[in-house]
N, C-alpha and C positions, 0 to 999 in steps of 0.2 A: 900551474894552478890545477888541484884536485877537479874533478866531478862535480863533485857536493860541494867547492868554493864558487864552482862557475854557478850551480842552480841559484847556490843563495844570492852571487851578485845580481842574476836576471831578476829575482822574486823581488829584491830591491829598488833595478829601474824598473820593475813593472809598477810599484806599489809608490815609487817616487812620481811616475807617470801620472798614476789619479789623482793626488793630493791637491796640487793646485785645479785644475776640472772640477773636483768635488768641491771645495770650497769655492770657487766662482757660482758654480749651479744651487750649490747650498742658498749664498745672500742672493741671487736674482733670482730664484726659487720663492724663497720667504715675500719679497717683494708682490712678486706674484701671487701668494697665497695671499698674503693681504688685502691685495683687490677684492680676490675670490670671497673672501671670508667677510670682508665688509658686503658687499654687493648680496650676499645670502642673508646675510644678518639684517640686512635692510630686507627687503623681501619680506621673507618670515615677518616681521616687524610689521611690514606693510599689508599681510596677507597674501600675498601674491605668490610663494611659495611654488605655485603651481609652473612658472617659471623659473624655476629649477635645471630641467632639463635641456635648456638654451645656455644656463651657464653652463651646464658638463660638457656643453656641442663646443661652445666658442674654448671649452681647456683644450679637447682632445682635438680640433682642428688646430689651434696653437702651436699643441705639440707635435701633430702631427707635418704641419706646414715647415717646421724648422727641422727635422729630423728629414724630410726632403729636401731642403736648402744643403744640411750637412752631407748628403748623397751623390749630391751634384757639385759641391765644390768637387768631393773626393772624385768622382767619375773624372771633373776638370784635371786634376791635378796627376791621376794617371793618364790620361791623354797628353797632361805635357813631358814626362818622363818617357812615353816612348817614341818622342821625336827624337832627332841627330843628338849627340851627346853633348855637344857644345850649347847649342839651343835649350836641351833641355835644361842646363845648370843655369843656363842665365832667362830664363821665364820660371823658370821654377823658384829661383833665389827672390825674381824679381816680386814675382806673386806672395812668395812667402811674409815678403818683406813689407810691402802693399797689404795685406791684410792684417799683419800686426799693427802696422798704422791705423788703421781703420778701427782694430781692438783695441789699442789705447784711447782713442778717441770716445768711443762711443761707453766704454768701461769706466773712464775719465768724467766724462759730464754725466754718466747718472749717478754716480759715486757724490758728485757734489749736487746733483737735483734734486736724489730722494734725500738727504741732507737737511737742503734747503725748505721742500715741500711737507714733511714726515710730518711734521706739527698740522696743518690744513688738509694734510691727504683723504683724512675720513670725513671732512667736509664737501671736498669737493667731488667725492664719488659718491656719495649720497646726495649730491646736490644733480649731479648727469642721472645720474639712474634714476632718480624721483621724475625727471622729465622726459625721460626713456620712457618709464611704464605709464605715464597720463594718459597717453595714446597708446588705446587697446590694439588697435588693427598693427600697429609697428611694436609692441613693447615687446615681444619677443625675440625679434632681430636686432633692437635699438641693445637689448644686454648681450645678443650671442658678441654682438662687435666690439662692445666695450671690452668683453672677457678675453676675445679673441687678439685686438691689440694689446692687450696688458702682456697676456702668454707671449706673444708674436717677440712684444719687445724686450724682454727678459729672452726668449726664446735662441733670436738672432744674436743675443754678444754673446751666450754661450757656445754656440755652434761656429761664431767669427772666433773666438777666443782657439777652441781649439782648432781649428785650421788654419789657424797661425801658429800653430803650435806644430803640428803637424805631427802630432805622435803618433804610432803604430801601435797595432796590435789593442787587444781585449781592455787593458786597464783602463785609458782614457773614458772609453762605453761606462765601463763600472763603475767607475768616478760619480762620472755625470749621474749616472741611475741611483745612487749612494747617495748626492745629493740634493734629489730630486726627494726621493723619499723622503729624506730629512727635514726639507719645505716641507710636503705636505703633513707629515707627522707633528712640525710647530704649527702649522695652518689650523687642522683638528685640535692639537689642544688648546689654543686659543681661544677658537670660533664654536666648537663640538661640545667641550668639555669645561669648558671657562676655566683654564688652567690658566695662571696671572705668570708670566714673562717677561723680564726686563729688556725689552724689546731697544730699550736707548742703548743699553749697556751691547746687547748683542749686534746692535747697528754699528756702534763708534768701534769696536774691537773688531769685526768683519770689515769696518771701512780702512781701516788702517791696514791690517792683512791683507785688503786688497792691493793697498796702494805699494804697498813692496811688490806684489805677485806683479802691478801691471807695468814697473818701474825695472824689474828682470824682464820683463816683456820688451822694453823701450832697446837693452843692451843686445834681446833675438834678432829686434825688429832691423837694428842699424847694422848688424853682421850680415843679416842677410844680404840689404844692399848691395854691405859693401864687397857680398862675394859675387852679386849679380856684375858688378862693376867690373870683376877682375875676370870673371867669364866672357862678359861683352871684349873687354882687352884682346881677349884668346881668338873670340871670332872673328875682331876685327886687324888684328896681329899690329896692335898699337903700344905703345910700354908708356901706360898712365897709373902705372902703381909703384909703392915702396918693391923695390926688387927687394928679394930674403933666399938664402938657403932654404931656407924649411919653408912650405907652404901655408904652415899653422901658424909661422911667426911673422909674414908679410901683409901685409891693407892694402887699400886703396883712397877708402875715405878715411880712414880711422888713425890714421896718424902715427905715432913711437908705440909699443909695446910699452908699458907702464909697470905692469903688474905679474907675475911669473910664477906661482908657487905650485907649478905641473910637477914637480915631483914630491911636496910635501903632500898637497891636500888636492890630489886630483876630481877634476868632476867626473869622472865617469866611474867613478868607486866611491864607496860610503865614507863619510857622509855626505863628501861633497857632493854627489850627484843628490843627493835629496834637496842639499841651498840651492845649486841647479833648476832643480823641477819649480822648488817653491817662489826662490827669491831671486832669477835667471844669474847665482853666485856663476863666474867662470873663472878659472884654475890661470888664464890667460885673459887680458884687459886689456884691451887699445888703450889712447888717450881719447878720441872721439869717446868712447862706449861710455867711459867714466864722465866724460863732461855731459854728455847726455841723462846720463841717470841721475848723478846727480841735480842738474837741472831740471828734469822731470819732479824728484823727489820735493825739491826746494817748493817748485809753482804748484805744483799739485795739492802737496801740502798743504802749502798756505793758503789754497782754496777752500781746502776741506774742513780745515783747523776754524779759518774765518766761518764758514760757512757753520758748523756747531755751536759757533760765539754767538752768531748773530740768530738763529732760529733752531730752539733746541730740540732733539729728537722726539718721536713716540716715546713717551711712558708705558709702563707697561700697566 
């Protein structure tokens, strides 16, 4: 491999690396913006304007609280790579693995709550914040907190998302800050400039794209385990796995090799590493991984699918 073949494949994982980031931080961005922008719009509305700058306190403490949370996993997570090398692969696997749960979960039900609420949302936050500001001596803290959980909770399954992911290096940041802007940018023209947006259309199309992004997540989430598994094996010098030649082609949880096309459509080279990044494609498939996703895929689904049937999005 040339020079110029190796920069352009790094420029590739690097640029595979932000896409799904960016697009997670994009819709719980938006979400977020939507608080914001209702919550101003009432205000204004109410006069009240003047509390304004408790809304920008409760974004930029938000954002700030969760780009702390992301500081401190990562501090955690070099602290577990420089313990014994055995230890480190299996807390490292294990956490890895434990946090992707925890980001499909939490990815998984707002996916189907903002959903389910999208049609009542501009109700009932105009309904909290009318009773926030009745009370002069509180209504300025009564909105930092509202704004501050909104941020917080968009905040954290971005920051859970990617330290499950655990990507290296600049691109992931870029992502996120790529789709950060991009929220606020629909936020503004929204709320700012009264720009009309098909906010249903951009929801159901984000909802679905997520749900592949968090359903490659579910095949990270159970690899990792099941290498936490065959590490704990190592320390504990127990033989509770499929033994294999190859270390790539042996499990523990995951059962027969299924699926094999590592030398047609590799993931660590174009394009496969891009279905990789976005939709967790792998070149190599247990049978676990596959029953998984697709089980994922099926329940989620039919949550999500139900849940547009039964209460339709924002209009724009």
């Amino acid at each position: 491999m040339t020079i110029a073949q190796k920069l352009n494949r790094t420029k590739i994982m690097d640029f595979s690396a932000a896409l799904p980031i960016f697009a997670i931080t994009l819709r719980e961005g938006v979400e977020a913006a939507l608080v914001v922008g209702i919550v101003m719009a009432y205000l204004k509305k109410a006069n009240r304007s003047a509390l304004n700058p408790w809304v920008f306190g409760g974004i930029g403490t938000g954002i700030f609280a969760s780009v702390i949370v992301g500081i401190l996993l990562n501090w955690f997570f070099q602290r577990v790579e420089n313990t014994e090398p055995l230890q480190a692969a299996f807390y490292g696997q294990l956490w890895q693995g434990a946090l992707g749960i925890i980001a499909i979960a939490m990815l998984s039900w707002m996916l189907v709550w903002m959903t389910e609420n999208a049609k009542t949302l501009k109700g009932e936050i105009e309904g909290k914040i009318g009773k926030a500001i009745a009370n002069e001596s509180s209504a300025g803290w009564a909105v930092f907190t509202l704004i501050l959980i909104a941020v917080l909770r968009e905040g954290f399954e971005v920051v859970i998302f990617i330290s499950a992911k655990l990507q290296a290096g600049l691109a992931p940041i870029l992502g996120a800050i790529a789709g950060l802007v991009g929220a606020v940018a629909i936020g503004i023209a929204l709320f700012q400039f009264g720009i009309r947006i098909n906010l249903k259309a951009f929801f159901q199309a984000m909802g679905i794209f997520l749900l592949l992004i968090v359903a490659g997540l579910v095949i990270s989430a159970i690899g990792h385990l099941d290498k936490a598994v065959a590490a704990y094996a190592d320390i504990s010098q127990t033989s509770i796995c499929f033994p294999h030649d190859s270390v790539e082609l042996s499990s523990c949880l995951l059962g027969d090799l299924v699926w094999d096309v590592h030398d047609v459509l590799p993931d660590k080279q174009f394009p496969g590493i891009l279905l990789k990044a976005m939709f967790g494609f792998r070149d190599r498939l247990f049978l676990g991984q596959a029953i998984a996703y697709f089980s994922f895929l099926i329940s989620a689904g039919y949550l999500y699918f139900q849940s547009l049937a039964e209460k339709p999005m924002l209009s724009d």
